[in-house]
C-alpha positions in Angstrom: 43.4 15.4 -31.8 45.0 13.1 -29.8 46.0 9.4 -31.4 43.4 6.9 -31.4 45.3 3.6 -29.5 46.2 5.6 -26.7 46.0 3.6 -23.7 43.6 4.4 -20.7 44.7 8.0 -18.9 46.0 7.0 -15.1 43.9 8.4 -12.3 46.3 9.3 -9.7 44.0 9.4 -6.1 41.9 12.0 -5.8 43.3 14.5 -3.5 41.3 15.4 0.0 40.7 19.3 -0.4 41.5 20.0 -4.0 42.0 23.0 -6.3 41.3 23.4 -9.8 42.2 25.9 -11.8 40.6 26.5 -15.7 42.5 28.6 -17.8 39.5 29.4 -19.7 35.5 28.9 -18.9 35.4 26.2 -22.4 38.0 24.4 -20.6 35.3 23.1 -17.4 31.9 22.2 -18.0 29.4 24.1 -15.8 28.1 20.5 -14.5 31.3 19.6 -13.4 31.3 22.9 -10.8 27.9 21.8 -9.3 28.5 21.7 -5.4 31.4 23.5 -5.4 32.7 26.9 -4.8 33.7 28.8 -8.0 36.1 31.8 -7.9 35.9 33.7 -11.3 38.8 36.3 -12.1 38.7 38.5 -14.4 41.4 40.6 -13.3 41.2 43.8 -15.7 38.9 44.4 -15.0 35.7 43.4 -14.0 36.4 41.5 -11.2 37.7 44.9 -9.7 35.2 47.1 -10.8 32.4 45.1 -9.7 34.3 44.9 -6.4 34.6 48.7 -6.1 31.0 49.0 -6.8 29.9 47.3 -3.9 33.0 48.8 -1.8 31.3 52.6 -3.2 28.1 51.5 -1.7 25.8 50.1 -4.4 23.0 48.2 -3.4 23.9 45.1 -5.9 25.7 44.8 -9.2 23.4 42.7 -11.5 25.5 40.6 -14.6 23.7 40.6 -17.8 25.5 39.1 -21.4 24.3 41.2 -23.6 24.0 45.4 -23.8 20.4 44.7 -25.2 19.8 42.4 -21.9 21.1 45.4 -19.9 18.5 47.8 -21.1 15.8 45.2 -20.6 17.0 44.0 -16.5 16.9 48.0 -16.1 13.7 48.6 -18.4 12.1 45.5 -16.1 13.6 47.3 -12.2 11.5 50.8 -13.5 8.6 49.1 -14.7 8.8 47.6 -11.0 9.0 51.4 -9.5 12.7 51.9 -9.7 13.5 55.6 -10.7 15.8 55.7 -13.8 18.3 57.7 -11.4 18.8 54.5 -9.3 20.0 52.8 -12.2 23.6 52.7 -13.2 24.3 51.1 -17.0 27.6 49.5 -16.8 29.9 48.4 -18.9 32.2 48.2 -21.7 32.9 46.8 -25.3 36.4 46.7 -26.7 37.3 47.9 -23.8 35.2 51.5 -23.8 32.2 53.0 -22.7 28.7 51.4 -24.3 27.0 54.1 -25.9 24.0 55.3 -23.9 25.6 53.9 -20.3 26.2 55.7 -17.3 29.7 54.3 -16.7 32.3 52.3 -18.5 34.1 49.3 -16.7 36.7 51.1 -14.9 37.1 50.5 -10.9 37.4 53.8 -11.0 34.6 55.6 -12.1 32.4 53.5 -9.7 32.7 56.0 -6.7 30.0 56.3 -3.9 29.0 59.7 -6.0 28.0 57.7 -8.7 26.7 54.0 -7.1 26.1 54.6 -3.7 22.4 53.1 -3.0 21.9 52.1 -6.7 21.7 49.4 -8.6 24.5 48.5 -11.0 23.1 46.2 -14.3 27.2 45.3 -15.8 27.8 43.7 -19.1 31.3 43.0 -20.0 33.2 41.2 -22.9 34.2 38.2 -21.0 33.6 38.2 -17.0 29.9 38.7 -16.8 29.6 35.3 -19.1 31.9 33.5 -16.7 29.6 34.6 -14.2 26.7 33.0 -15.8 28.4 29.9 -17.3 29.3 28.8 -13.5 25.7 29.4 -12.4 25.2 25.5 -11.2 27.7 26.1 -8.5 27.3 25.8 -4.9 29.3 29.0 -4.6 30.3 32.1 -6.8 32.7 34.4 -5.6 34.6 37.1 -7.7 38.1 37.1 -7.0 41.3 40.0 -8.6 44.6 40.5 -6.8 42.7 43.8 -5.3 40.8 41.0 -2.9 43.4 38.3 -2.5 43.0 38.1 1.2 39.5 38.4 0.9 39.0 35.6 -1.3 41.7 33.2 0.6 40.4 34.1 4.2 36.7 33.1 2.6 37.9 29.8 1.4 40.5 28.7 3.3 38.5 26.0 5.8 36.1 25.1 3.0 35.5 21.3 2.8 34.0 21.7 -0.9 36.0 21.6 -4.4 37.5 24.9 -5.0 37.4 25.8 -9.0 39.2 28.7 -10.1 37.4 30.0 -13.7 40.2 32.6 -15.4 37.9 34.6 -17.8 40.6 34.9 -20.7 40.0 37.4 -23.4 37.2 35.7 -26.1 37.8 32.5 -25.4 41.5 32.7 -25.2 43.6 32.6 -22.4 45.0 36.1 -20.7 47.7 36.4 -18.7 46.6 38.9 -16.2 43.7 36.7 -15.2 46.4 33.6 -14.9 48.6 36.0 -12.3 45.9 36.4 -10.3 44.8 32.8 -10.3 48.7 31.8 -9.6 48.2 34.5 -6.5 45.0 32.5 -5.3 46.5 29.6 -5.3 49.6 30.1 -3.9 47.9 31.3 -1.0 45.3 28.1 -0.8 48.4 25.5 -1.2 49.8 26.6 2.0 46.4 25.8 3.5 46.9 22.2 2.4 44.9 22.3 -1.0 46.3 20.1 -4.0 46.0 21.1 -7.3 44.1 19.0 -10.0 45.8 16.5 -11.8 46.6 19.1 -14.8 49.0 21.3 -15.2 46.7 24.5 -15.3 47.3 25.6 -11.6 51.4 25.1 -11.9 51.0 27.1 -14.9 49.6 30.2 -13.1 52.0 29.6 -10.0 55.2 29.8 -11.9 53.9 33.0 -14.1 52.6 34.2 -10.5 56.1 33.7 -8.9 57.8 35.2 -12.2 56.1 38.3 -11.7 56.9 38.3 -8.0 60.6 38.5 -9.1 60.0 41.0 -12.2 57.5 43.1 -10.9 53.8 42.7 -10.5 52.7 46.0 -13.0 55.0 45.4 -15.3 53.6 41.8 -16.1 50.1 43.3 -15.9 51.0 45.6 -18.2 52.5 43.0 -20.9 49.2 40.9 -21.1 47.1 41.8 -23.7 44.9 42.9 -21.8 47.1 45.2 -20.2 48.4 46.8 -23.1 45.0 47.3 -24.5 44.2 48.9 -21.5 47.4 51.3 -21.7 46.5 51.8 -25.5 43.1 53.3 -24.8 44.6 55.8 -21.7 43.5 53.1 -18.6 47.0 52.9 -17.0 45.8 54.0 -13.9 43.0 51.4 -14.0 46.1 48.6 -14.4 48.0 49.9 -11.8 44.8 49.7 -9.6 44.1 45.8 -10.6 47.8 45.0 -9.9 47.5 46.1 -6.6 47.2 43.6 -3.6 44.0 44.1 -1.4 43.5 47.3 -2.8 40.0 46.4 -2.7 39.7 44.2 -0.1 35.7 43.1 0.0 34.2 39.3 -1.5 31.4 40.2 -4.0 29.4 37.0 -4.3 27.4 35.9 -7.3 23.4 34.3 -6.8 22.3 33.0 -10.1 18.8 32.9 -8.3 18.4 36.7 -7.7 20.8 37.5 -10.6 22.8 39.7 -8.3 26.6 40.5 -6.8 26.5 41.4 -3.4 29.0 41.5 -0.2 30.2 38.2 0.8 29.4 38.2 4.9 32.6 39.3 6.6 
């Protein structure tokens, strides 16, 4: 804890179009995103995968926290007249397939054979909650190096506060979501944004720039969740996510509905 005669923090002047970046969803409160425009990364690999969904052709992906939630969202869309075989169970824990779903949470296996015209209810370790703990905002979008341009070209007029949520990896910070975020931001600082007052956004520029030099994959691959990733025989799922505009569509979250769909282009 900090010491208790600490003088007052200085304010420096708010800037005119600023970005904030969060290494971790503890480290904003979801009141403080109200009225603005969230982008949450989770770069390996949900942010991807639910990207690819909607690229394959699925009607909506539909964030849930829990795997028992998932089975009740897609017990509630057949007790509405959905047929089971318009449903697609997705997701992963410890970084595999839930028992009893249709697909796992690699980009990958979310081809327009599998999702076209269906609806996708997604539970992940850390994204999906991300999702949900930014639901006061005015704006969710879901943002990976596969959509950089996406995201930036979405963003870059917006008058509102710009927050960028990193997911982390239970509640700790991950290194693939903070090249990602360094990415975003780059991009957004030539626009004229100014990063917040913290150090969170020079953080993720720097390791973004490192990795520029050193190699984009290879840093991907050193995270932890990279080398989990590797570990469990998804390689080809972390070359995908380190991949610029590899998927290059917006999915945007509505808390009201519940559900991801394509951002207008």
């Amino acid at each position: 804890m900090p010491a208790p005669d600490l003088g007052p923090v200085f304010s420096p002047p708010r800037p005119a179009r600023p970005l904030f970046v969060h290494l971790v969803p503890a480290l904003v409160a979801p009141e403080a995103l109200s009225g603005s425009v969230v982008v949450m990364i989770d770069a390996l690999r949900a942010s991807v995968t639910i990207a690819s969904a909607l690229a394959s052709g699925a009607q909506a992906v539909f964030p849930v926290l829990t795997v028992e939630d998932a089975l009740e969202a897609a017990s509630r869309m057949q007790g509405s007249g959905a047929r089971r075989d318009q449903i697609v169970l997705g997701g992963e824990r410890g970084g595999v397939r839930i028992p009893g779903f249709d697909l796992d949470n690699s980009p990958l296996a979310y081809t327009p054979e599998r999702v076209r015209g269906k609806a996708v209810v997604f539970t992940t370790a850390n994204g999906t909650s991300t999702l949900l703990h930014a639901h006061g905002a005015a704006e969710i979008l879901v943002g990976a190096l596969t959509n950089l341009s996406s995201v930036c070209r979405a963003v870059a007029a917006e008058p509102r506060d710009i927050h960028i949520i990193c997911s982390g990896t239970r509640g700790e910070i991950s290194l693939d979501d903070c090249l990602a975020a360094g990415a975003i931001a780059e991009r957004l600082v030539e626009t004229g944004r100014e990063l917040g007052s913290d150090d969170s956004g020079q953080v993720c520029l720097r390791l973004w720039h490192d990795a520029k030099r050193s190699g984009i994959l290879t840093a991907m691959r050193a995270s932890r969740g990279g080398r989990n990733l590797v570990r469990l025989g998804f390689d080809a799922d972390v070359e995908l996510c380190s991949t610029t505009d590899a998927v290059d569509v917006l999915p945007r979250y509505d808390p009201l509905a519940g559900a991801i769909t394509l951002y207008p282009s």
